[in-house]
N, C-alpha and C positions, 0 to 999 in steps of 0.2 A: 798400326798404331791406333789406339783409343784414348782420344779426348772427350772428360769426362762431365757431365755439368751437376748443377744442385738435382734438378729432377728425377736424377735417375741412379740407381744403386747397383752399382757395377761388384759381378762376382765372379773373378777369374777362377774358372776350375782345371785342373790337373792331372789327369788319373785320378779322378774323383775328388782331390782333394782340392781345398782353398786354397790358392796362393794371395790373394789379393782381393778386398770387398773395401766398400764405401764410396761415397760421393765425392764426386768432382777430381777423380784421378783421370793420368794421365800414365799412359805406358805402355811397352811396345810387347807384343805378345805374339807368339806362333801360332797362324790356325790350327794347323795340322795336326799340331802338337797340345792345345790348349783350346778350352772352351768359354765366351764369354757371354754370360745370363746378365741383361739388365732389368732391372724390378721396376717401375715406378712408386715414386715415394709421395708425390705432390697427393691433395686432398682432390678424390673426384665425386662426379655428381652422376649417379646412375640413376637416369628417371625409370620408372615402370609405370605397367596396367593390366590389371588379370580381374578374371572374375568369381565372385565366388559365392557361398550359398547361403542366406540366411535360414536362424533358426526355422521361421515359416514358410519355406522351399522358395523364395524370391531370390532372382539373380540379382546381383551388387556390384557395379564396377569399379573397382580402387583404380587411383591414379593420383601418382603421386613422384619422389623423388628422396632416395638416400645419400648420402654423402656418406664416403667411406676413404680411410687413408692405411697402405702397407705401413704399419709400427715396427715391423721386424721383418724388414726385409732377407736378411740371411735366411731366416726361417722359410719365408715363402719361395727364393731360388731353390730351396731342398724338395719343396714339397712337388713344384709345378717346372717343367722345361720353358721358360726363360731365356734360354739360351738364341742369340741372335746371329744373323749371318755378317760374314764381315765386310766391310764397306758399305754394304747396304743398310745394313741396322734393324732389316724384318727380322722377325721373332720366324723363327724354323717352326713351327707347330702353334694351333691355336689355344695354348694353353691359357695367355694373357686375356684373353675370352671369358676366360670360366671365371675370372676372379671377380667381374660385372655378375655374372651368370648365378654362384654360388649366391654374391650376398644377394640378389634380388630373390633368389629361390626361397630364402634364409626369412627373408620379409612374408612374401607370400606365405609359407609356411605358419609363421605364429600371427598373422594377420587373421588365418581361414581359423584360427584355434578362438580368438577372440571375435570375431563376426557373428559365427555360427551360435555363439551364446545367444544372441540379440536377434528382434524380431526385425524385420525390414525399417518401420518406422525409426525405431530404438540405436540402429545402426547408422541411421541419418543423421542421426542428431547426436551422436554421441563419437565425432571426428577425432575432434581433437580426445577425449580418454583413450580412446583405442588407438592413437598413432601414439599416446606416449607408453602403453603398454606393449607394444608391439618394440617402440624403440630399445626399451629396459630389456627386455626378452630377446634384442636380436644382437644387442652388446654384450650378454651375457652365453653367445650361442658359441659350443664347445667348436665345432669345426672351421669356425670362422676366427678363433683365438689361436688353432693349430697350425692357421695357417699365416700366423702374424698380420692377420686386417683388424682395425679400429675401427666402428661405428663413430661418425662425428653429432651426423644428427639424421632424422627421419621427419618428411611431412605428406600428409595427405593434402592433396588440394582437389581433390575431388571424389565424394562419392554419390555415385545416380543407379536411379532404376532402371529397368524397361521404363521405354516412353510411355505406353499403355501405362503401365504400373506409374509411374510418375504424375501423369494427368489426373489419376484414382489418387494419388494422395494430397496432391494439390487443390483438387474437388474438393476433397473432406477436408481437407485444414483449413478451406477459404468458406465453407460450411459452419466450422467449428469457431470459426473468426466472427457468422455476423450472429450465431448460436450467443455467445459470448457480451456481444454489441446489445443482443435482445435482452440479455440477461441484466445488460448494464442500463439500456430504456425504464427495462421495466421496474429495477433497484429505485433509479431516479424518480421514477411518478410513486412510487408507493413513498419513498420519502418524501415526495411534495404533497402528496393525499395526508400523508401522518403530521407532517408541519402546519398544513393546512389544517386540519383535524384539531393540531394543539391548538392553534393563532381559534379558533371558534371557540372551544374550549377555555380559553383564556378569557373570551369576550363576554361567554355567556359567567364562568363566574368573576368576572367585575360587574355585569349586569347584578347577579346575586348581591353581592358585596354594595352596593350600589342602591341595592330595593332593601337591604338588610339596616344599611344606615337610614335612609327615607323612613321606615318603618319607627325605628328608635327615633328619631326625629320629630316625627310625628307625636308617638306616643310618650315624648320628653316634653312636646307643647302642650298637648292633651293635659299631662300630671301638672305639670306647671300653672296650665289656666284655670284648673282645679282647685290647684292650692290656694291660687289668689281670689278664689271666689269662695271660696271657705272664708279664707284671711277676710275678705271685701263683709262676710253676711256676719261675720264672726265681730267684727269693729263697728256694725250697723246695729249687730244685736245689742253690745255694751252699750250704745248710744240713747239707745231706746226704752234700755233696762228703766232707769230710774222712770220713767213717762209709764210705764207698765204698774208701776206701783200706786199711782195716783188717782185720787178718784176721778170719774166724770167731769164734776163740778171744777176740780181745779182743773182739767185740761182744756172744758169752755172758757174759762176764765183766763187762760193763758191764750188763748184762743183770738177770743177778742180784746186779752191787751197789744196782743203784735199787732193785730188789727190798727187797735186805736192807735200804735206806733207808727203806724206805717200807712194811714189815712190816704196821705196825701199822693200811695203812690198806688193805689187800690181805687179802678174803675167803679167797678158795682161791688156787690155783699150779695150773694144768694143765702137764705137763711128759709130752711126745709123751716114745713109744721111741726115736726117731731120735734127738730135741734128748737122751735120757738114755743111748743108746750111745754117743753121741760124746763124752760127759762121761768117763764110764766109758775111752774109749779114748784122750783126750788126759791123764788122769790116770794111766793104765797106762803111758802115754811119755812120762810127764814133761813136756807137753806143756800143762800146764795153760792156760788164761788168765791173763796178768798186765795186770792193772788198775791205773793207775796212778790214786791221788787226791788 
C-alpha cells in the first residue's frame, strides 16, 4: 500500500506503462507485478563550489547556491529511474543524485563561459552581472528543460582568489585608495592656494579702486581750488579795475581822505620822501589831488 503526500509525485508503472501518477495518492499496488518511481516536486536548494580560470590564468573560486524545482515530474520519472523500493521508500539506483548533479554542472558550465571573459580583478567585482547571466543562461539550458527541472533562482555569495593573489589585490586597491586620498589633499590645497590667490587679488584691486578714487579726489580738489582762485583774483581784479584808471594824484588823495576818516583809529602816518616830494610838487603846480566825496 502507498500513502501518498504533497512532496512527492508518485508514478505507478506497468509493463512500462502508466497506471497512476500525481500527488498525495493513495493505493494498493503489486511489487512484483508493478513499479513505483517517486519524483520529488518541493523547491530545493543545491549549494556548490568549483574553480575556475580567469581571462588572466588566475584561479577563482565560486560558491554559491541554486534553487531548482521538478515542473514535470512525469517527464523526469521517463527520463531517470526513480523507482523505489517498497516499504522502505530508498530509491533502487542513484539516479535522484544526478538531478543535484546535472543542474550544478549546468551552472558551472555557463559560469566558466562568462568568468573566462573577465580579468581576475573584473570578475571580483562584477558578482552580481555574472550570476544573473549565468541564471538567464541556465533556465534556458536545453537538457535541463528535457528533463522537466525549473530554475527558481541562482546566487553567488562568494567569489575569492588565491590568498597570495588576494593580499596582491588588496595591497593595490588599499594603494589605490590613499593614490586617490592624495589626489583629493592635493585638489584641496590647490583650491585653497587659487581662493587664496583670488581673496589677494580681490584685495589688491580694491587697493587700485581705492588709490584710483584718492587720485580723482585729489585732483577734483586741486581743479576746484583752482577755480576759486581764479574766481577769488578774477573778483579782486574787477575791484581794483576802476583804482587802475586814476591818476596818482587822485589815489594820494583818497589816500589821505581814509586817513583823515579814520584819524582816530590810526597810531602813527609814515609818509616816505618820495610820497612827501610829490605832495610838495603837485601843490607847487597847482596840481593837487581832487577828491571827490
Amino acid at each position: 500500500f502507498y500513502k501518498g503526500g504533497l512532496n512527492h509525485y508518485a508514478v505507478l508503472f506497468k509493463n512500462g506503462k502508466v497506471i497512476k501518477e500525481g500527488t498525495g495518492l493513495n493505493f494498493w499496488y503489486r511489487t512484483g507485478l508493478s513499479n513505483l518511481s517517486l519524483v520529488p516536486v518541493q523547491s530545493q536548494d543545491a549549494p556548490f563550489i568549483f574553480t575556475e580560470t580567469t581571462s588572466d590564468f588566475q584561479e577563482l573560486a565560486v560558491q554559491g547556491t541554486v534553487t531548482y524545482r521538478v515542473s514535470d515530474p512525469a517527464k523526469l520519472a521517463r527520463v531517470l529511474n526513480l523507482t523505489v523500493k517498497p516499504g522502505s521508500g530508498k530509491y533502487v539506483t542513484d539516479d535522484a543524485d544526478k538531478i543535484v548533479s546535472r543542474v550544478v554542472m549546468s551552472v558551472q558550465a555557463h559560469a566558466r563561459s562568462r568568468i573566462v571573459a573577465f580579468p581576475l580583478r573584473d570578475a571580483l567585482t562584477r558578482v552580481h552581472e555574472v550570476a544573473d547571466e549565468v541564471l538567464q543562461a541556465v533556465r534556458g539550458e536545453t537538457d535541463l528543460l528535457n528533463m522537466g527541472i525549473s530554475i527558481e533562482g541562482l546566487y553567488f555569495t562568494n567569489l575569492s582568489a588565491k590568498p597570495e593573489m588576494q593580499k596582491a589585490l588588496e595591497a593595490d586597491y588599499r594603494e589605490s585608495l590613499q593614490r586617490e586620498a592624495d589626489k583629493a589633499i592635493y585638489a584641496r590645497r590647490v583650491a585653497a592656494q587659487a581662493e587664496e590667490h583670488k581673496l589677494v587679488e580681490q584685495g589688491l584691486a580694491t587697493d587700485i579702486e581705492l588709490e584710483n578714487r584718492r587720485v580723482e579726489l585729489v585732483d577734483t580738489k586741486a581743479r576746484n581750488q583752482l577755480a576759486e582762485a581764479e574766481v577769488a583774483g578774477k573778483a579782486e581784479e574787477l575791484k581794483l579795475k576802476p583804482y587802475a584808471e586814476l591818476p596818482p594824484q587822485a589815489l594820494v588823495g583818497m589816500a589821505l581822505k581814509e586817513w583823515a576818516a579814520n584819524a582816530g583809529n590810526i597810531d602813527n602816518l609814515s609818509i616816505t620822501p618820495d610820497v612827501l616830494t610829490g605832495l610838495v610838487g603837485w601843490l607847487a603846480n597847482g596840481k593837487a589831488p581832487q577828491v571827490r566825496t
